[in-house]
N, C-alpha and C positions, 0 to 999 in steps of 0.2 A: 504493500500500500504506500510508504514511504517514495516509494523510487517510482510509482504512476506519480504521484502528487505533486516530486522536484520534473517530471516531466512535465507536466502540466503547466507548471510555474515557468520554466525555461519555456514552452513554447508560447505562453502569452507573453514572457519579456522577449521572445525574438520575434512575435508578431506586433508589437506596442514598437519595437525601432524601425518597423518600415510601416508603419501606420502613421507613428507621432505627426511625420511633416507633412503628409497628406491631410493628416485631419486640422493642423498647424492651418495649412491652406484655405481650407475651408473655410475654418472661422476668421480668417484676415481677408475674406472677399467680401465679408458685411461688414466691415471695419472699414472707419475714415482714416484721414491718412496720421492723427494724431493718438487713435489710438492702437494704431501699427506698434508706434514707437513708444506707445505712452509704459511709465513706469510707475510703478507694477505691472503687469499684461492686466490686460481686459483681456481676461476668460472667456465669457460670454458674453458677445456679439449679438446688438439689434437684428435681428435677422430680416426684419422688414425693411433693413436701410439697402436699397438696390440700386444704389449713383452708379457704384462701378459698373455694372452689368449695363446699365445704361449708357454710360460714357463710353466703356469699350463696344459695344454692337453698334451704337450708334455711327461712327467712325473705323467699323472693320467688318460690319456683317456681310460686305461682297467678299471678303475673302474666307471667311466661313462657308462662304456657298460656295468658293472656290474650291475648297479642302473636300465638301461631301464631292463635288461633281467630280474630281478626279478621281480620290479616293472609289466611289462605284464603278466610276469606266472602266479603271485599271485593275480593279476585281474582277469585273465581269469579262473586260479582255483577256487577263491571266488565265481565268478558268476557259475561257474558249479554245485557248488551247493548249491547256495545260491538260486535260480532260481526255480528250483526241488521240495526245501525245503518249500521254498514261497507258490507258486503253490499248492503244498499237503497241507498245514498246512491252505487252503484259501476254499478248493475243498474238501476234502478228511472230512469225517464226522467216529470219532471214538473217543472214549472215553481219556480222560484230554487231549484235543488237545489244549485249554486253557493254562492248566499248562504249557505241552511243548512250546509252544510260549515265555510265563513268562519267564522259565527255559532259553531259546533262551536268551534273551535280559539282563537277569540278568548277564549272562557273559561278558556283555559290560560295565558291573561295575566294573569290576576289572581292576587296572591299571598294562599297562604292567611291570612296574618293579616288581609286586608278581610274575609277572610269568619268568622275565627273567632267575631268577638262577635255578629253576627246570626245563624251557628248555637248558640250558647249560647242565645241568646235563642228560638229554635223550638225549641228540643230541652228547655229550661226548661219552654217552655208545653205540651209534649207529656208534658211528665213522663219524660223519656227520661236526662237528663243521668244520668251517670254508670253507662251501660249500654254492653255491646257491640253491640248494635243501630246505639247511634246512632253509633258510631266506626266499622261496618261500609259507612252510608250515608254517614258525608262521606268514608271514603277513596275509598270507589267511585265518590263523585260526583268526587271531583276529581282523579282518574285515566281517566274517561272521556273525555275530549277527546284526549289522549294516545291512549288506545287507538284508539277509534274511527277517527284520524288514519292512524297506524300500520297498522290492520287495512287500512284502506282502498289502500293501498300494497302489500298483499299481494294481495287482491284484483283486483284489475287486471293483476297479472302472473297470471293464469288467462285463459289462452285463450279469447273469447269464445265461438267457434267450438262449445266444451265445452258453456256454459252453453246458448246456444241448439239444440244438438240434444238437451239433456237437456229442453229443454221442448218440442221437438218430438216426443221420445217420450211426452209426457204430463205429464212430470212437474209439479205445481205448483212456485211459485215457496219454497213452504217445504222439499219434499223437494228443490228442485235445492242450498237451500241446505244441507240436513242430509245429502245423500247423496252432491255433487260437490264444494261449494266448499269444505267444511270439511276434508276429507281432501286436497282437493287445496293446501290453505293451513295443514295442521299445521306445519309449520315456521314459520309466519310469526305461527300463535297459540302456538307455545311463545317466541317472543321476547318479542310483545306482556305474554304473563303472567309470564313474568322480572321485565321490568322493573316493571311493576305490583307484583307481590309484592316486590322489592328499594324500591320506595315507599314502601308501606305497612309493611313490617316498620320502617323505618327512622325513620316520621312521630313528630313528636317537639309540635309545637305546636300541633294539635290536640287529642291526647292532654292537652296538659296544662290545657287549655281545656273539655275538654268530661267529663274524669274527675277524683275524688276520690281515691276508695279502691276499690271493688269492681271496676271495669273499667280501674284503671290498668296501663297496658303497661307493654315491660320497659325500652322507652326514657326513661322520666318516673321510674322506680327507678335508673337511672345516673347520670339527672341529681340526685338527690337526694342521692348519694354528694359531693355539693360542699356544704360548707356553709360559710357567713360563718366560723365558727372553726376550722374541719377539711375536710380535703380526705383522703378514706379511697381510698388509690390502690392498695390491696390489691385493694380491692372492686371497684374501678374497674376495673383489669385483670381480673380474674377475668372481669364480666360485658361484659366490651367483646371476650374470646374467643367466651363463651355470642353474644354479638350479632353477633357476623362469620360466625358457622358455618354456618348455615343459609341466608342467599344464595350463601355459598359453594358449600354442597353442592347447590344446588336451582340455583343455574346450571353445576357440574358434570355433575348428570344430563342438562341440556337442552341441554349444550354442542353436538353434533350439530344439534340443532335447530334453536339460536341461530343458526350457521355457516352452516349452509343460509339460514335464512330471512333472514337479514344479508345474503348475495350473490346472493338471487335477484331473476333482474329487471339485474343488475348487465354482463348481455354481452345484448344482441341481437342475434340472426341475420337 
C-alpha cells in the first residue's frame, strides 16, 4: 500500500510540473496587465474580464482563419495520398517495394529547417511565397512519410483473407480500396489525421519562412507577441488558449477512434 501511495504522489507531482504553466496561462489570459505583475499573484482571475481575447481576435482573427484553412487542406491532402500510398505499398506485390517504404520514412529524418531555404527558394520562383497554397504543400509534404508509415500499420491489421475475396468478387483494386479497406481502417485514419492536423496547426518555422503578411498563421502572430523591449503576456495567454483549443477539441471528437485505432492489431489470436 505504501509504495501505490508514493506512486500516486510522484505521478501527481510529475503531472502538476507540466500542468502548473499551462494552467499559469490560463489564469493570466483574464488578467490585466497589472495584475500579470502584480505582487502577490492574483490567484484568481475575473474570468469575465475578456479585453484580451478581444484585443487579440480583433487584430488577428484572419490569421486564425489562416491557420484552420491550411491546417485542413494539408490534412486532407496528406491523407489523399498518404492512404493510396499505404494501401499499394501493403497490397500491391512488385519488386524493392521494401526499399521504397525505407526511402518513404527516411525523409522523416530530415528536419525541416534543411529544407526550409530550398523551399523558399521554389516557392520564390513559382511566385507562391507568401500564399496558402504553398504552406498547404510543404505541411502535406512533410507529414506524409509519417502518415503513409502509420496508415500502412493499419492496413495490415485487415485481414487479407477480406481483400482477396473482394477481388474475387470483381472488385478492382481501386473499389477494394474505397469500398473495404477504408471502412475497414477508419479508426486507424482518424488517428493518422489527429496527428497530422495536431502538426500542422502547431508548425511554426515554416510558417515563418515561407509567409509575410497575407498567409501568416496564428503560430508566427504568438510568436510576434515577444519583442527585444516587451514581452505582451496578456496576449500571449489569450492566444496560447485560442491555440490549444482546437487539437483539443478535434482529438476529443476522435477520441473513440484514436482508442480503437491505437490498440488495434495490439492482441493476436
Amino acid at each position: 500500500m505504501k509504495s501505490v501511495r508514493w506512486q500516486l504522489i510522484a505521478a501527481f507531482a510529475i503531472t502538476f510540473v507540466f500542468v502548473a504553466p499551462i494552467l499559469w496561462m490560463v489564469l493570466a489570459a483574464f488578467k490585466t496587465i497589472n495584475d500579470i505583475y502584480a505582487i502577490p499573484p492574483v490567484w484568481v482571475p475575473d474570468f469575465t474580464y475578456l479585453e484580451n481575447f478581444k484585443l487579440l481576435l480583433s487584430e488577428n482573427w484572419q490569421f486564425l482563419l489562416n491557420s484552420t484553412i491550411v491546417t485542413l487542406s494539408a490534412t486532407a491532402l496528406c491523407l489523399a495520398f498518404a492512404l493510396p500510398c499505404a494501401f499499394g505499398l501493403v497490397y500491391f506485390q512488385f519488386g524493392a517495394k521494401n526499399f521504397l517504404a525505407d526511402w518513404i520514412l527516411s525523409t522523416r529524418m530530415m528536419p525541416p529547417i534543411a529544407a526550409a531555404v530550398p523551399l523558399y527558394m521554389v516557392f520564390n520562383g513559382a511566385g507562391m511565397l507568401d500564399t496558402m497554397p504553398a504552406l498547404v504543400i510543404a505541411y502535406a509534404g512533410f507529414n506524409l512519410p509519417f502518415a503513409v508509415w502509420v496508415a500502412m500499420s493499419f492496413f495490415r491489421n485487415i485481414p487479407k483473407e477480406i481483400i482477396e475475396a473482394a477481388r474475387i468478387e470483381g472488385c478492382g483494386w481501386f473499389q477494394t480500396f474505397r469500398l473495404v479497406a477504408l471502412p475497414l481502417a477508419k479508426s486507424g485514419i482518424a488517428t493518422v489525421a489527429t496527428f497530422v492536423f495536431i502538426f500542422a496547426w502547431n508548425e511554426l518555422l515554416l510558417a515563418l519562412f515561407l509567409t509575410t503578411r497575407e498567409a501568416k498563421t496564428f503560430p508566427v502572430v504568438i510568436s510576434s507577441f515577444s519583442t527585444v523591449t516587451k514581452t505582451y503576456w496578456e496576449l500571449i495567454s489569450a492566444a496560447t488558449i485560442i491555440q490549444i483549443l482546437p487539437p483539443v477539441i478535434f482529438t476529443i471528437l476522435m477520441q473513440r477512434h484514436i482508442v480503437s485505432g491505437l490498440t488495434m492489431g495490439a492482441v493476436k489470436n
